[in-house]
Each structure stands twice: as C-alpha cells, then as structure tokens.
VOBA-60635 format. One record per residue (C-alpha): residue number from 1; x negated, y negated, z; residue in one letter. Coordinates in steps of 0.2 Angstrom, whole numbers, plus 5000, padded with zeros to 4 digits. Each point is the difference from the previous one (the first is absolute). Last residue first. Layout:
BEGIN
resi px py pz resn
NUM X Y Z A
...
END
This chain:
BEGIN
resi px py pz resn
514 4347 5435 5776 X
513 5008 5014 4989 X
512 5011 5007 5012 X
511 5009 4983 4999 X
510 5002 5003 4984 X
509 5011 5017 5003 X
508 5010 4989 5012 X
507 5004 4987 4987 X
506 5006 5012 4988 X
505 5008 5010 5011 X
504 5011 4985 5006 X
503 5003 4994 4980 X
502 5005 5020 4998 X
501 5014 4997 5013 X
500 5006 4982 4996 X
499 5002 5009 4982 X
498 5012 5015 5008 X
497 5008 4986 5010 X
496 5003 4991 4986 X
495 5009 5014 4990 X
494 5008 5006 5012 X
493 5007 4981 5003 X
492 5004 5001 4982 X
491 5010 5016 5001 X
490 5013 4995 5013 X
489 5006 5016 5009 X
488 4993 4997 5017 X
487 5005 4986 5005 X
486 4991 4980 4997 X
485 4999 4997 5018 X
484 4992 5017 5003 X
483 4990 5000 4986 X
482 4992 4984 5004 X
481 4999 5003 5017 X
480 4990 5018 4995 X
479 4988 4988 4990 X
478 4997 4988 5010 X
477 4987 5006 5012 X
476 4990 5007 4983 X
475 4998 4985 4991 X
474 4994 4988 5017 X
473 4989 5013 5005 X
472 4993 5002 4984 X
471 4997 4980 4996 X
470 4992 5000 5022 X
469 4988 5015 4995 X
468 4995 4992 4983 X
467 4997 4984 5008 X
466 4988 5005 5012 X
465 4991 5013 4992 X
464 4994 4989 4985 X
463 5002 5011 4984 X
462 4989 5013 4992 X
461 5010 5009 4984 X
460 5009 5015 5001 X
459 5003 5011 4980 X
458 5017 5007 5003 X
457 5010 4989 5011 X
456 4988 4986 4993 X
455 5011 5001 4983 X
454 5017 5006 5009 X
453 5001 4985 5010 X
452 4995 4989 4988 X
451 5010 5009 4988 X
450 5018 5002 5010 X
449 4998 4982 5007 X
448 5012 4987 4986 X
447 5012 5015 4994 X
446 5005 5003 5019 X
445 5006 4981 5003 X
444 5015 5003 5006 X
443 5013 4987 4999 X
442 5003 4988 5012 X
441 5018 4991 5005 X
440 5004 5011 5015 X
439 4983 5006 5006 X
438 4993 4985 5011 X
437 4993 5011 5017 X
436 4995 5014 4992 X
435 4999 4998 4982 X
434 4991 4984 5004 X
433 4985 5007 5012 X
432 5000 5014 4987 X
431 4994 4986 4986 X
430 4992 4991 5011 X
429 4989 5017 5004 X
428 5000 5007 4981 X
427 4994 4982 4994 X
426 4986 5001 5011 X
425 4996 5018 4996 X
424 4999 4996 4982 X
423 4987 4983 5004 X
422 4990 5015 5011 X
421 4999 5011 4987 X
420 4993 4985 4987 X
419 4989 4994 5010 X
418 4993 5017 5003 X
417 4996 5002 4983 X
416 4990 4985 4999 X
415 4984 5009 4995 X
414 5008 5012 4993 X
413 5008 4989 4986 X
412 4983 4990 4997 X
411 4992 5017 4998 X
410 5013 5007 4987 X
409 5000 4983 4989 X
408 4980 5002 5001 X
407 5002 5018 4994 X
406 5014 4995 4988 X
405 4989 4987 4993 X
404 4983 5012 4997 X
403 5006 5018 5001 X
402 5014 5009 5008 X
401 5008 5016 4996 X
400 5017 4998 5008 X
399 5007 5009 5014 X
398 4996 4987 5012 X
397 5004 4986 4986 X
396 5019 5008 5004 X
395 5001 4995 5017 X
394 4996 4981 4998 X
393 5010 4998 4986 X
392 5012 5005 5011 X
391 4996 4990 5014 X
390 4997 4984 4989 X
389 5016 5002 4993 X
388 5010 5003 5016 X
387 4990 4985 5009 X
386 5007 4990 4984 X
385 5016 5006 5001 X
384 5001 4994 5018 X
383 4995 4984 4997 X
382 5013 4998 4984 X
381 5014 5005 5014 X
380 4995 4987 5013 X
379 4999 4987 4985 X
378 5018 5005 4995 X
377 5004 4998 5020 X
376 4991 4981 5000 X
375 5010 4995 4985 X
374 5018 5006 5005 X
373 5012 5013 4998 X
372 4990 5014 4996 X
371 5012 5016 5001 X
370 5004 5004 4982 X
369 4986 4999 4991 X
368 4988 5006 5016 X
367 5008 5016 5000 X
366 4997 5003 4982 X
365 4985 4995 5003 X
364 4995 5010 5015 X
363 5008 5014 4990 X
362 4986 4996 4986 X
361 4989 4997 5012 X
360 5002 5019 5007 X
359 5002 5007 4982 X
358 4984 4994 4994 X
357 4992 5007 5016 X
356 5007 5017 4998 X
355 4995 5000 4983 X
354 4982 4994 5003 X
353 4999 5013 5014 X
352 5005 5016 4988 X
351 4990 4993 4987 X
350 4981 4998 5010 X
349 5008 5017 5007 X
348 4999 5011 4987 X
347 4986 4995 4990 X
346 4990 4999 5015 X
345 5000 5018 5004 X
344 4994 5001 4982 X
343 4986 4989 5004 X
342 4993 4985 5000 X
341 5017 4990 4993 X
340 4997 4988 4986 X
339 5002 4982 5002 X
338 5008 4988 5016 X
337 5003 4985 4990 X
336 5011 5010 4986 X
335 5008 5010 5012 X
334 5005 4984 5011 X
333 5008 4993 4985 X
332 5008 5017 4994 X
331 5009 5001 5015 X
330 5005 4982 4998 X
329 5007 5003 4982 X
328 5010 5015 5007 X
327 5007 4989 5015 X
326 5005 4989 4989 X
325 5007 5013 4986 X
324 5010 5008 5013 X
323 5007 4984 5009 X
322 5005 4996 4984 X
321 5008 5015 4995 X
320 5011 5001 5017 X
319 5010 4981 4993 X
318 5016 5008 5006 X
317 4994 5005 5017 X
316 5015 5008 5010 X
315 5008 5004 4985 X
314 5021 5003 4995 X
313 5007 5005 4989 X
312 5016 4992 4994 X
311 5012 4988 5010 X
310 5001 4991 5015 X
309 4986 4999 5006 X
308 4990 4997 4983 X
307 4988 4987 5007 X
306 5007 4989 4989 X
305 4988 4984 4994 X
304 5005 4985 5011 X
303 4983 4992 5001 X
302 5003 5006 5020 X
301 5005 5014 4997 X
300 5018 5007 4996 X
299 5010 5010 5010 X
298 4990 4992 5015 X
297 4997 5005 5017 X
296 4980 4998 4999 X
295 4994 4984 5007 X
294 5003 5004 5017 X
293 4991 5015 4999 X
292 4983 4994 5000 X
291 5002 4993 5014 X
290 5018 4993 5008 X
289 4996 4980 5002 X
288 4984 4996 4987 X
287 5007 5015 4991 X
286 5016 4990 4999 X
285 4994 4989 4987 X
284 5000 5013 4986 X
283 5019 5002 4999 X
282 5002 5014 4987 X
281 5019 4998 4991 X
280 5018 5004 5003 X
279 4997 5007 5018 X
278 5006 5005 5012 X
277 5018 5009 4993 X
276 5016 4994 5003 X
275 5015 5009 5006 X
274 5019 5004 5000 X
273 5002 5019 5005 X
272 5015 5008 4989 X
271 4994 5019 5007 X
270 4993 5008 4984 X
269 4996 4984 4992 X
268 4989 4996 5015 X
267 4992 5018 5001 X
266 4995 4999 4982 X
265 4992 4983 5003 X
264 4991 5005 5015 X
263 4992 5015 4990 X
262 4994 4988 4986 X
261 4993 4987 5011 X
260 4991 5015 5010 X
259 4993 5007 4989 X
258 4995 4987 4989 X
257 4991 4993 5013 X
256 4992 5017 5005 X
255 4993 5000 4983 X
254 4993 4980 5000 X
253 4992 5007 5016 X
252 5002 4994 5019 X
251 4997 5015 5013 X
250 5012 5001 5013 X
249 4993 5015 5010 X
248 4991 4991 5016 X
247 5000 4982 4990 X
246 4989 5001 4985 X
245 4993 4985 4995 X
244 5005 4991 4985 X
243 5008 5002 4980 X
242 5015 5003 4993 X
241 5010 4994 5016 X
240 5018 5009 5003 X
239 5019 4991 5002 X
238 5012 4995 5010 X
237 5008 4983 5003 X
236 5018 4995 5002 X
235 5009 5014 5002 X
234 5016 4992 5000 X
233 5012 5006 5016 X
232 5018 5000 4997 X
231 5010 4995 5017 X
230 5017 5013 5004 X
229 4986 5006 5007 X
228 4985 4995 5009 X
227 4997 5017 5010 X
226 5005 5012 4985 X
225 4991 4989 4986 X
224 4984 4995 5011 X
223 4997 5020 5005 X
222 5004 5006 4980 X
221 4987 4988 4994 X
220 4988 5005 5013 X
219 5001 5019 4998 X
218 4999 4997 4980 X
217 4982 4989 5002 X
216 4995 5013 5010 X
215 5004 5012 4987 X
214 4992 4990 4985 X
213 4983 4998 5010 X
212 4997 5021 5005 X
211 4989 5003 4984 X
210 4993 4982 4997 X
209 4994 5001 5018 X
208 5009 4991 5013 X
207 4992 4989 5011 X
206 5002 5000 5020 X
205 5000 4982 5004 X
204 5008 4996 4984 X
203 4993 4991 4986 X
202 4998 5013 4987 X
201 5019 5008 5002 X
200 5007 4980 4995 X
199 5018 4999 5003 X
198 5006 4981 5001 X
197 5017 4998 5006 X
196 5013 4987 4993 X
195 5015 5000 5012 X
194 5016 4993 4995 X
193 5012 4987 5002 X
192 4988 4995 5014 X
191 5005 4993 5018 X
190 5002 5015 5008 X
189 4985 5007 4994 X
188 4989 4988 5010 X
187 5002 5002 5018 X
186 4995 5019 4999 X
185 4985 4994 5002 X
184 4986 5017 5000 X
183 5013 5010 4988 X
182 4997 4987 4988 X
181 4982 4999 5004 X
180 4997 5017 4996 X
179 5008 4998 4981 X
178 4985 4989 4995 X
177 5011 4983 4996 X
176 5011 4991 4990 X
175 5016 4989 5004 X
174 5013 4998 4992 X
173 5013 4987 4993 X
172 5013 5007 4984 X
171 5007 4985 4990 X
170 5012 4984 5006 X
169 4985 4989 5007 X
168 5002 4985 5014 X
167 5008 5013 5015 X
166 4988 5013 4995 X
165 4985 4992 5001 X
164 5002 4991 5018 X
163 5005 5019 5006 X
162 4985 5006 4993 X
161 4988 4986 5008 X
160 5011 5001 5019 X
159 4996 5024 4996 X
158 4980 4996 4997 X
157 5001 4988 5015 X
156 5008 5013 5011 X
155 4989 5015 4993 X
154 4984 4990 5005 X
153 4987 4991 4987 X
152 4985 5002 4996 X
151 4995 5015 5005 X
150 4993 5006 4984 X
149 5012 5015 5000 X
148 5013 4989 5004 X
147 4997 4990 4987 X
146 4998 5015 4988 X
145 5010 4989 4985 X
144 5013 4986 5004 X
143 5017 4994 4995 X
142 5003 5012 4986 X
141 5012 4992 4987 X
140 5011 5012 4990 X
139 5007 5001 4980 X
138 4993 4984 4995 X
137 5003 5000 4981 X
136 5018 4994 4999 X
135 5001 4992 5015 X
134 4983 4988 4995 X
133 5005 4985 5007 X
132 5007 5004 5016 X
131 4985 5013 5004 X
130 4986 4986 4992 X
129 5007 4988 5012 X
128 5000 5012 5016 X
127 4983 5007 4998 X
126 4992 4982 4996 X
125 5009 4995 5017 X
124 4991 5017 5008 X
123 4985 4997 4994 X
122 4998 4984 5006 X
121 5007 5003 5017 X
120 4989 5015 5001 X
119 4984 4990 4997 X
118 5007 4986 5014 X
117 5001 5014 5013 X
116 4984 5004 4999 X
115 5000 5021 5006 X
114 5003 5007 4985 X
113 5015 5004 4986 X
112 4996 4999 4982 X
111 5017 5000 4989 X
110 5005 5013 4987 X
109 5013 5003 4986 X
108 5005 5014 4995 X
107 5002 4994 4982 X
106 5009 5009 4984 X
105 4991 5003 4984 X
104 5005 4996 4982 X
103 4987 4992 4992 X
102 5005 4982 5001 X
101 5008 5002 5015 X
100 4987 5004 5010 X
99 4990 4986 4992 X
98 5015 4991 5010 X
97 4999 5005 5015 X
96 4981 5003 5000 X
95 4996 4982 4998 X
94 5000 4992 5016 X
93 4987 5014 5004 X
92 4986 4988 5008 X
91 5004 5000 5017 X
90 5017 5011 5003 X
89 4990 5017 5005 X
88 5003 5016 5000 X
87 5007 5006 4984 X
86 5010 5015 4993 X
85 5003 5004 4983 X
84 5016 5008 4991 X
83 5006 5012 4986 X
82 4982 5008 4997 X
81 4988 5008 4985 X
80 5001 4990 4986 X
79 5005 4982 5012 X
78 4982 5003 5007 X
77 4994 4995 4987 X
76 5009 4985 4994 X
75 5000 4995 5020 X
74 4981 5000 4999 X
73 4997 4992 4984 X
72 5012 4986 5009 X
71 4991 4999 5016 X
70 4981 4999 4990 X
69 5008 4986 4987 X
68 5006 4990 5017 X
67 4982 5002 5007 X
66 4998 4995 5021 X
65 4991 4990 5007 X
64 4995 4998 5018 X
63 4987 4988 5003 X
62 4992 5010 5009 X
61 5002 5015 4998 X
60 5005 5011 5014 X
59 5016 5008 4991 X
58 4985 5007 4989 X
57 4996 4998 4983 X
56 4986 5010 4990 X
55 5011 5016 4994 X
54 5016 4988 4997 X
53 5010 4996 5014 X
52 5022 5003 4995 X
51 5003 5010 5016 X
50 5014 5014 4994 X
49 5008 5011 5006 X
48 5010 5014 4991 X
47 5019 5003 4999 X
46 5010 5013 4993 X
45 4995 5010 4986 X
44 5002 5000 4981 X
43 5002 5016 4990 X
42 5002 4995 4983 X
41 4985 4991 4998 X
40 4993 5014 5009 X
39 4998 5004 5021 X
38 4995 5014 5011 X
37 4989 5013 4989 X
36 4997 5017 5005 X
35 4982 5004 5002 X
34 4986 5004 4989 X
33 4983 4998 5008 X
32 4985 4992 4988 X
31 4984 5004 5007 X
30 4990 4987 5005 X
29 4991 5005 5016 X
28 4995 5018 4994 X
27 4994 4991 4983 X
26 4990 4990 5010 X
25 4992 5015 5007 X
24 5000 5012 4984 X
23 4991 4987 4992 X
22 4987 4998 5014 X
21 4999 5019 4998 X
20 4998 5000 4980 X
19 4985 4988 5004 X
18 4993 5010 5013 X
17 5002 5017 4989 X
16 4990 4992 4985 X
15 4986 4994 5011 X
14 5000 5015 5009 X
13 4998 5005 4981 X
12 4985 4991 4994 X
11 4993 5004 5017 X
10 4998 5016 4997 X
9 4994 5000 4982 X
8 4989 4988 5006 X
7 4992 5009 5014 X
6 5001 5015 4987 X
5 4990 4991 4987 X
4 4987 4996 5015 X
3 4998 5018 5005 X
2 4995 5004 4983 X
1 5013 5013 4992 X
END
C-alpha cells in the first residue's frame, strides 16, 4: 500500500477512535444512575422551601416584582410532591396563604430578620396578620432566617422579637438557624416552641463528602433531640447542590443530590424526623452571593423542569449528546481548516490533539453554562475559548501538510505564539492568585488551561524572559497552598494543580528557548 494510502488509512481511524472517545466522555458524564426513589404522587413528603424568583429575578430587583401566575404554577407543582412549603420572607408573599390553600398545602410561614429595625418590624406585623388569618394553613411562623449567623442581630433581641410573636399568634413560633449558632446562644431556645435546625454536610467547616454526609447529619440530629428535649427540633434546611465547586470531598452532582435527598428521606421516615428539604427549585441569583453553587439546590431547575432527585434514574448531565455532537462538530471544524496530516505519525496525533482540545472547550462550556453569572464573566469565558481555539488549531497545522493558506495561517500563528503562552500563563497566575487567597466561591478553571499548557508543554515556543519567569513563579508558588487549603482528597484541585503543573513547565521549557 502507498505510504499516502496508509497515512489515510491511519488517520481515517484515529479519527474514528477520537470521536467514539469524545462520545465515550460525555457519555461517562451522563449516564443514567438508578437509584431508590423518595417521593410519588402517592408518596408525598414533608416540607420544601420555596423563594418564588423566576430564573431572571433576583430579591435585588429593583423595582421588586413579583409574578402571581409564577407563585401559583409553583404551589400546583410542588403541591404533587409535598404536604407543606416554607417561606422566608413577608414582602411580596401576601399570597401564599391562600394559594396554599387552593392546592392543598400547609405554610411555614417566614419573616426576614436583619439589622434595621424598621425592616423587621414590617415583616414581623405582615408575619403576625397572615399567621391569625390563615390558622388553617399556617402550620408555624419562623421569626428570622440565619441572623445570627449573619451577625445581625444578638441572642437577646432575636429571643425580645420571638417572644413579641408569640404572644400576638396562636400557632407554633421558631426560630431558624445553622445548628452551631444554637449551641453558640443558648439564650434563644428557651423562647421557641421548637427549634428548626438547618443541616447542610456541604457548607460546614470541615465538609462531608457524599459517602460520610447522611451520618453526620444523623450524629446531629440525635445531639439536638437528647440536649433540647422534651422540645422537637425541625430540620429546617438540608440538602446537596447539583452542580458547583468541590468543597475538600463534598462534590455537588445531580447524582450525589439524589443521593443524598433520597437517603435523608429513608432515615426521616425511619426515625419520625420533621424536616424540609433546600430547595424546591434552582435559585440562579444566588451564584452572584454563594458561586456557582448557590444556584444549584434545587429539585427542579430553575425553568422548573425535574432534575429527577427524587425519583427515577438519575444523570449527572442529562443533555450529554449535545455536548458530544458540539464538541464533535468543532473537532471536525479545526480538522477541516488544518488539512491532511504529513505523516503517519501525524495521523495519530493531529486526532488525538483535536479531541482532547474539543473536549477541553466543550467542558469549559459546560462549565461556562452553568457558572456565568454576569455579562463581563460570559465575555471572560468566550476570551478563553477563543485562546483555546486558536491554540489548538494552532498545534494541529504543525502536524498538517501545509501549502498556500494553511502555510500563511501557520506562520501568522508562530509568529505570535508566544503571545498566546504568555496570555495562558496570565490567566493561570490570577487564576492561582484567586484560588489561593479567594477560593470559597470559585470554581476550577482546569478545562479552560489544560491545552495551552499542554500544546507549548510539548512543542516550546520563544517568550519574553521576564514575564514568563514572574507567570511560572506565581503558578507554581501556589500550587502546594492551593492543595493544602483545598485537602488532600479533592479531585478537582488535583486536577488543577496537575494542570498549573504542566502550564509551569510549559513556560519554563520556553524560556529555554530565548
């Protein structure tokens, strides 16, 4: 066979294995996990709470509006799955007592407790009305949500404010708060008729990983109810993200959601918990508060599609075949511009780079999807992808035959190559910079550096001495931090620090090149 038939012949199937790779990727991240179910139309749970924002409203709107016809979809929904809602807030909800009744569900009913006195009043004397209205749907009323968390106000005016409730209302009054804070003012569960706990094994100070969350959560429980007793304790929030950062070994997945939900659910029926789960649907405001995984407590998402957490199989990445045929199409973009291989060694990398650089953006846009918040941060992530585009198209005209355009294309690249290394390496230092010293709320941006730093790793390019050495000090000072702060058993800060690694090299094998 002619050497060129066999260069084809070769590269015809590294095509053919690239593509069944990328497929075997998404389909890796997509999977359907069975798992067993929660909740039925027959099987209705407790309580669930619920903010009533649509996807592009925020409680900082201003003005603030919000959609009767949005609240009472909601309720109709919601009223399928659970016997009861909890809110947090008086301004806005007049409604919810009664389209509460309309479908069925009872109300624990919230007010908003801060640091302005005249706020609090107002919520509190909407609280109070509503409460004495609405007796046969308003089943509590919770004077306050994580105030004393936020510091803003002291146990002895959260214990005046419930006091006040109680003597005007004839239901239930509690308060509700991370459970720490009830042990921390000891002040404030004398004056509840119960205590409403919230038990969230992501947010502690020292996470719980999916595998050790439902124990934790049962080692709590079991503290509150023997110290607080004859007093009930209400479980008030808990919860898993679908999607986020990785916190040590918390790691927020649609699967470890379900998880979770569903195993908390067998252990409240098992030991006659009360509870409400965080949250009835995808908040995507609170990413401008929490990060990414703010916006991802939900059962349902944010357009109020099921996320299939509490019943069915369950995905990670429901939408996988998408992803695969974008990142397929764009593969076979760059291998269109880029031409034949030059030889048969070529053949088998110019595909094996292509496909690693399709699946890079296309993580980076998965990530992007759910992460950008705001105009400047999607412009940030579109800036990045281009850099990644041109880097790999960039590698692969280096294996390619080139004539005419793709030679001109090729020289025009090259000659800015070192641009485009050092533009990597500045997004790797802030980037590290943040991880470091601003990590809480940020998610790794791995998928966004692996190819520039992998690309020049492997084939150096000259750069200017002085900023190259100061990018690469910068990376590789803060990588050991990072994964010290981050413990040792998260994979995604691995993961970083691996790719923080090879952009160092990269910069320092260039450097050698000057």
């Amino acid at each position: 066979m002619p050497s060129t038939r066999r260069t084809t012949l070769v590269y015809s199937i590294a095509c053919l294995v690239a593509l069944l790779g990328l497929g075997a990727l998404w389909y890796g991240l997509g999977r359907p996990v069975p798992l067993a179910d929660a909740a039925s139309p027959t099987h209705k749970l407790q309580c669930a709470s619920y903010t009533p924002f649509d996807k592009d409203q925020s409680p900082y709107d201003q003005p603030f509006r919000l959609r009767p016809a949005r609240m009472d979809a909601d309720l109709a929904l919601l009223a399928q799955r659970f016997q009861c809602i909890r809110t947090y807030s008086m301004s806005g909800l007049e409604a919810i007592p009664a389209l509460a009744r309309k479908h069925g569900l009872k109300v624990m009913l919230g007010a908003w407790v801060n640091a302005n006195p005249a706020d609090t009043d107002r919520e509190l004397a909407l609280l109070i009305e509503a409460a004495n209205a609405n007796p046969d749907v308003v089943s509590a009323v919770i004077v306050g949500n994580e105030a004393l968390l936020r510091k803003e106000v002291t146990g002895s005016r959260l214990a005046e404010l419930i006091a006040r409730v109680k003597a005007q209302v004839k239901v239930p009054v509690t308060y509700a708060d991370v459970w720490e804070f009830w042990l921390q003012h000891p002040q404030v569960a004398p004056a509840v008729d119960f205590l409403t706990i919230h038990l969230l094994p992501y947010w502690e100070d020292d996470p719980r990983g999916i595998d050790a969350a439902l124990a934790h959560v049962a080692d709590v429980r079991r503290t509150f109810g023997e110290r607080f007793a004859p007093k009930d304790i209400l479980i008030g929030e808990t919860g898993w993200p679908s999607d986020g950062r990785q916190r040590e070994t918390a790691k927020p997945s649609r699967v470890n959601e379900a998880r979770f939900i569903r195993g908390f659910v067998a252990l409240a029926e098992t030991y006659g918990w009360h509870y409400n789960l965080i949250e009835a649907f995808d908040q995507p405001w609170k990413r401008a508060n929490e990060g990414a995984v703010g916006g991802y407590w939900g059962l349902y998402d944010a357009d109020r599609q099921d996320k299939s957490v509490l019943e069915g199989p369950v995905s990670n990445l429901p939408d996988w075949p998408r992803w695969w045929m974008a990142s397929a199409g764009l593969g076979a973009l760059i291998l269109l511009l880029t031409g034949p291989a030059a030889n048969r060694r070529a053949a088998l990398g110019m595909p094996l780079l292509v496909a690693l650089g399709s699946a890079s953006l296309g993580l980076w846009g998965e990530l992007t999807w759910t992460t950008a918040r705001f105009a400047a941060e999607w412009a940030w992530a579109l800036l990045l992808a281009l850099l990644n585009g041109i880097i790999v198209l960039h590698g692969a005209l280096a294996l390619a035959r080139r004539d005419g355009w793709r030679q001109r294309l090729f020289a025009w690249l090259q000659a800015r190559a070192g641009t485009w290394l050092l533009a990597a390496g500045f997004v790797a230092a802030v980037s590290m910079l943040a991880m470091v010293f601003d990590p809480r709320y940020r998610s790794f941006p791995s998928a966004a550096l692996l190819m520039p730093a992998l690309v020049y790793l492997l084939r150096p390019v000259p750069v200017r001495r002085a900023e190259a050495t100061l990018l690469a000090s910068i990376v590789g000072l803060g990588i050991a931090p990072q994964l010290y702060q981050e413990g040792l058993y998260n994979p995604q800060a691995w993961i970083w620090a691996a790719v923080s690694g090879l952009m160092v090299a990269a910069l320092w094998r260039s450097l050698r090149r000057v």
